[in-house]
N, C-alpha and C positions, 0 to 999 in steps of 0.2 A: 521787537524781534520778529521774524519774515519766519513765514513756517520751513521754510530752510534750514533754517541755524537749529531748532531742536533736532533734527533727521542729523545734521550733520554733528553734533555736538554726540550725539548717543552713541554716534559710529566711532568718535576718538575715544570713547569709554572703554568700549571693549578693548584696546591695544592699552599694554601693560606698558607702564614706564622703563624709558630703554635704562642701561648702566652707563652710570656717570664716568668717563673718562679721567682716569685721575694721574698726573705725570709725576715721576721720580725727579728731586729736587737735585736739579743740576743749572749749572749755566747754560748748557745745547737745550737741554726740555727734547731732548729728542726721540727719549723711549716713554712709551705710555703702559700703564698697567696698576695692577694692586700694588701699592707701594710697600704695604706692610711683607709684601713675602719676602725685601731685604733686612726687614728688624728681626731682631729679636727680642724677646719679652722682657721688659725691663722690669723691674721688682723696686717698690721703697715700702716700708713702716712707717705709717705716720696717724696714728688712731685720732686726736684731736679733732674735734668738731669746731673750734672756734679757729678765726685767725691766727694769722702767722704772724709776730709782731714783728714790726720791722721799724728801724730808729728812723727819725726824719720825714716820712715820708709814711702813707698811708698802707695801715696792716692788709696782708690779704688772707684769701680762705684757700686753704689747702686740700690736696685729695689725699683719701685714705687708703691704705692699705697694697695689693700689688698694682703695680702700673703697668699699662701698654703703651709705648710711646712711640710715637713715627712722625716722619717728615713728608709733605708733600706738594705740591704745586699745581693747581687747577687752571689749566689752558680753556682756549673758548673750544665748545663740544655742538657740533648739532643735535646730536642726541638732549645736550641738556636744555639746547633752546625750545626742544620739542616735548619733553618734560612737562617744562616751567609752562608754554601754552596747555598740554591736553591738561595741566592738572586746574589751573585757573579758568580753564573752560569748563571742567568737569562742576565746580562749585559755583560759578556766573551760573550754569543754566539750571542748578538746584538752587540758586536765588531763584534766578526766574519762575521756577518752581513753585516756590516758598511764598515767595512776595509780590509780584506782577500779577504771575495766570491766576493764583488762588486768591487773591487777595481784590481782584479788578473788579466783580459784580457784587462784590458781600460790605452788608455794611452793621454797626450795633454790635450785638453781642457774636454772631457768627464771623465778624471780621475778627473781632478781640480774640477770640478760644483760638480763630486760623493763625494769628501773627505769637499766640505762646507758643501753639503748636510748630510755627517756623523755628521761635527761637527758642525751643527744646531741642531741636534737629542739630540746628546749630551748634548747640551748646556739646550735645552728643559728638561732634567733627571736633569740637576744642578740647575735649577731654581726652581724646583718641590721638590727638596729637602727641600729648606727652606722655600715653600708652606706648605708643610707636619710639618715640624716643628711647624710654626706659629699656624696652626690649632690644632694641639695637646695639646700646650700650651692651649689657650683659652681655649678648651674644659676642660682640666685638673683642671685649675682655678678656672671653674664654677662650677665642680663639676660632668662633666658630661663624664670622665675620669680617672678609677683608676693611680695607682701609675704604678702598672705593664705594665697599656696599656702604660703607656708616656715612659715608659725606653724601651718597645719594638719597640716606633718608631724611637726611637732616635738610638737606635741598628739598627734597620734594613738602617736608613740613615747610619750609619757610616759603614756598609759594601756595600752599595752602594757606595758612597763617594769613598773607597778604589778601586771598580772594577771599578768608573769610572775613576777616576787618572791614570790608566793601559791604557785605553779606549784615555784619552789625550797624553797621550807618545804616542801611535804609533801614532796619526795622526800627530803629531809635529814633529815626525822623517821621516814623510815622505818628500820624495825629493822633493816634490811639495807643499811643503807647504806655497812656500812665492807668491803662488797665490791667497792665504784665504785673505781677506780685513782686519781678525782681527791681523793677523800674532801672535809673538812670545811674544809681549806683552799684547795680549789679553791672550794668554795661560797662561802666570805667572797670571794674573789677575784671571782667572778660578778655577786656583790651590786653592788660595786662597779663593776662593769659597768654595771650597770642603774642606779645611783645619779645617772652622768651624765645620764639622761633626767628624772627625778624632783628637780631641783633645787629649792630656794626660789620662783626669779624663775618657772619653769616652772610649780610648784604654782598660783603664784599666778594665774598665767595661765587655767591650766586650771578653777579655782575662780569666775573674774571672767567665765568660758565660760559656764558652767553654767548652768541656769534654776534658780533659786531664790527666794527671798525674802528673803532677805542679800545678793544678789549685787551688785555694782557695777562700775561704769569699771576698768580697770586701764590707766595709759597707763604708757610702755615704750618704749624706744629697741634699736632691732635694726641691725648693724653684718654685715655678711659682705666676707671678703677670699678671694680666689682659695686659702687654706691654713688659714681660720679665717673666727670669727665669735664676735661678743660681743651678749648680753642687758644690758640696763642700766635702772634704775630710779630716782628721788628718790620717797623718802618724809619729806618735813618735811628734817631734818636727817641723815637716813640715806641712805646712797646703796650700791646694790646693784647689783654688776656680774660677768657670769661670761664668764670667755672661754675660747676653744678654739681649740690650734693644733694641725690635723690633720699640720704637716709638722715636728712634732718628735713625731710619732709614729714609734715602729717596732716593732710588736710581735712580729716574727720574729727581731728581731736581735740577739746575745748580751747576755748582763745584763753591765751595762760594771762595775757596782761589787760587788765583792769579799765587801762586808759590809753591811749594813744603816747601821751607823755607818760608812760612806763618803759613802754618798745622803746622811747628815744633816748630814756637814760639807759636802757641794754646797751643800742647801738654807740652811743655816748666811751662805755667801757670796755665794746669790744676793738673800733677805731676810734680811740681816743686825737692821735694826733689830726688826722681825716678831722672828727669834728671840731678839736679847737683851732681849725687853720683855713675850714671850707666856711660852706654856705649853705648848710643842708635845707633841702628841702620834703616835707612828709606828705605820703598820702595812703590812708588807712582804706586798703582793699580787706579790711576784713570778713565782707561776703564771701571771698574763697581765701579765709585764713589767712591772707600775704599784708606785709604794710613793706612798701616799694619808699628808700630812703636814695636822692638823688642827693650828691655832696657831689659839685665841684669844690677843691682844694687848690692851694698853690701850686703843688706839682703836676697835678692833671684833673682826672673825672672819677669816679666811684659810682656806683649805683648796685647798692644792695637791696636784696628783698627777702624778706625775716617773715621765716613760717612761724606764726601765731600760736599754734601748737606746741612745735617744739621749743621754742624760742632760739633758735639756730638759724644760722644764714642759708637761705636754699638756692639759693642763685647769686654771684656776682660777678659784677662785669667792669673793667679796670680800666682805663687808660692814662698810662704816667711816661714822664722822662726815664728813661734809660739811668742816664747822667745822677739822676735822683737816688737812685735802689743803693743801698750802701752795699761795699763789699764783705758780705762775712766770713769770707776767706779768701788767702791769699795763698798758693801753691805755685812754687818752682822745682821745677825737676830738671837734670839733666839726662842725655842719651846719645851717647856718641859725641859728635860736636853741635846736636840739637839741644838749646836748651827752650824749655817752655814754662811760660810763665801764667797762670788760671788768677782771676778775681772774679769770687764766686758769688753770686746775688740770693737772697732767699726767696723761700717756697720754688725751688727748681728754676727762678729765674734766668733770665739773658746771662753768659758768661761771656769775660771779655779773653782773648787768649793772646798770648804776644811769643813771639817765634824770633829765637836772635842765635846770634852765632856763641856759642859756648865760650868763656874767655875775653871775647872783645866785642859783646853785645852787639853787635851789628845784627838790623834789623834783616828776616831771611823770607824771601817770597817763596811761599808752601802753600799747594791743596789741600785741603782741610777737606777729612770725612772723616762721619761719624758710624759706628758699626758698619762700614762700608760702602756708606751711600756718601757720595760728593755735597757738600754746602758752602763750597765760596773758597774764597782763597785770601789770602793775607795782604793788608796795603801795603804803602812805602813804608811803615812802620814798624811793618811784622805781626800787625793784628787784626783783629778780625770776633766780631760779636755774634751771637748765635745762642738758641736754645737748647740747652740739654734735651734728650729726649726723655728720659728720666734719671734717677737718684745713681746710678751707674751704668756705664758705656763705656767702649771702645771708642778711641779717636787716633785717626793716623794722621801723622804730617809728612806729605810728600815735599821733601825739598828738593832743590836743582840736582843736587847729590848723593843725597841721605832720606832714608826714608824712617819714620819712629812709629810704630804701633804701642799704643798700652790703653791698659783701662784706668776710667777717670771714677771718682767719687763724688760727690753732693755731698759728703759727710754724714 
């Protein structure tokens, strides 16, 4: 590093990360803004801390209590391209900090005390992470946090996340490293830390941010409950969903299971189909209370990770067929000469919806919104798939002729 790049790295310090750009889910994309100021606050009951059981096909984890749910679509932003660098600049030149300048003349025991002392720091930036989360939620929930502000911290964690991961390889590679008390299994344990910010749905997010010349739309469904909050997406026939409950977290509080093979008969009974149909694979981060269970299944991917404390799920992250989620309800209703047809998936899942002409089922081309905001329109069929935004909503169908407003149910 050229004595340049500190002088100029300190100067992008000082400028605050710009707001993340966030576009109302439309086919134009052509108004930008908080998207949450067209929802309104959605409400479900659901106390359970375990899974949603669902037939066939692997159970998921549900949120609790009231819900905020919105729709939105992340276009490329130079603001967030400029983000993603001063913030992965800001943590490169606190390695260099950390690792290179303090680490380059010392060697014995004054290198060993320098490289815990780095990886204290560190470890302080990974914990402050899902500080920063925590707090975004709630405030989101309350109301007292656009849509924009929440995906901008959840960006700005995942390219922190990313520079710190960099930040743990070098001090793991270093020769001295099996003097650190936490040694190589605290590291895998870290990872794992940092793994929560750097998810699929998040990647993608932060990639559809970008300025590039590949980049595109990413539209996306964001859910926050006063103890949680889930990401969720439809691609075609894939459906991608992660959620987080921070109140089956405990990470000061004794490891309740005995053995490794205790945690997998939990997880064993909490997705039972998941484990009699995947491939689970384990790996006990019990240094920060998590054991991280990786089951591909025949329908898609699972990956849960069960806080040791409580014996509860605190994170999972899903990817299954559409086609697979059974329907647990089936709702037709008429309205004029609209009739609409709902197959309802569990845990607030994709709904399929089908729009025919009342009488002589003919399939009817309509724009579909939901509490007001535009998501897609109906194919040759009359249907059209899509996420609730929560447990009850408004959904209009504009037809050629007719237009139907009412509110829907989850049950």
């Amino acid at each position: 590093m050229n004595s340049a790049t500190p002088v100029l790295l300190a100067l992008l310090l000082v400028c605050s990360l710009p707001a993340i750009t966030v576009v109302a889910a439309s086919p134009s994309h052509g108004a930008s803004g908080d998207f949450d100021e067209q929802q309104a606050l959605q409400q479900q009951t659901v106390e359970q801390t375990t899974p949603v059981e669902i037939e066939n096909t692997s159970n998921q984890l549900p949120l609790a209590g009231e819900i905020r749910g919105s729709y939105g679509t992340i276009e490329p932003n130079l603001a967030t391209s400029f983000a993603q660098t001063t913030t992965q600049m800001q943590v490169q030149y606190e390695q260099y900090n950390l690792t290179e300048r303090e680490l380059a003349d010392v060697d014995g025991s004054d290198r060993a005390d320098r490289i815990e002392s780095a990886y204290n720091q560190t470890k302080e930036r990974i914990t402050a992470l899902e500080d920063r989360e925590r707090e975004a939620v709630r405030q989101h929930q309350a109301g007292d946090l656009t849509d924009g502000e929440l995906i901008q911290v959840l960006l700005q964690n995942y390219y922190e996340a990313t520079a710190l991961e960099e930040t743990l390889d070098v001090l793991a590679d270093d020769e001295d490293i099996d003097v650190i008390p936490s040694q190589r299994q605290q590291f895998r344990a870290d990872r794992t830390l940092l793994e929560f910010h750097t998810t699929p749905i998040r990647e993608t997010i932060a990639s559809a941010s970008e300025v590039s010349d590949s980049s595109t739309p990413y539209e996306f469904r964001v859910q926050t409950a006063e103890n949680g909050y889930r990401l969720s997406a439809l691609d075609g026939d894939t459906y991608r969903t992660e959620t987080v409950r921070f109140d089956n977290r405990d990470a000061g509080a004794p490891n309740q299971y005995e053995s490794i093979d205790q945690m997998i008969d939990d997880i064993a009974q909490q997705y039972p189909w998941a484990h009699d149909h995947g491939s689970p694979h384990y790996q006990d981060n019990s240094l920060e209370n998590l054991y991280w269970v990786d089951l591909p299944h025949d329908t898609g991917q699972l990956d849960i990770y069960v806080d040791a404390g409580t014996g509860d799920v605190y994170r999972e992250s899903q990817v299954v067929s559409v086609s697979s989620l059974p329907a647990v309800e089936t709702e037709t209703k008429s309205t004029g000469s609209i009739e609409r047809t709902f197959n309802k998936t569990p845990a607030i899942g994709p709904t399929e919806l089908t729009v025919t002409e009342d009488g002589s089922d003919e399939p009817l081309q309509a724009t579909i919104r939901i509490d007001g905001q535009e998501i897609g329109e109906t194919d040759e069929n009359g249907s059209i798939t899509y996420l609730p935004p929560a447990d009850t909503y408004n959904l209009t169908i504009d037809g050629e002729t007719e237009s139907v407003t009412a509110p829907v149910s989850n049950g």
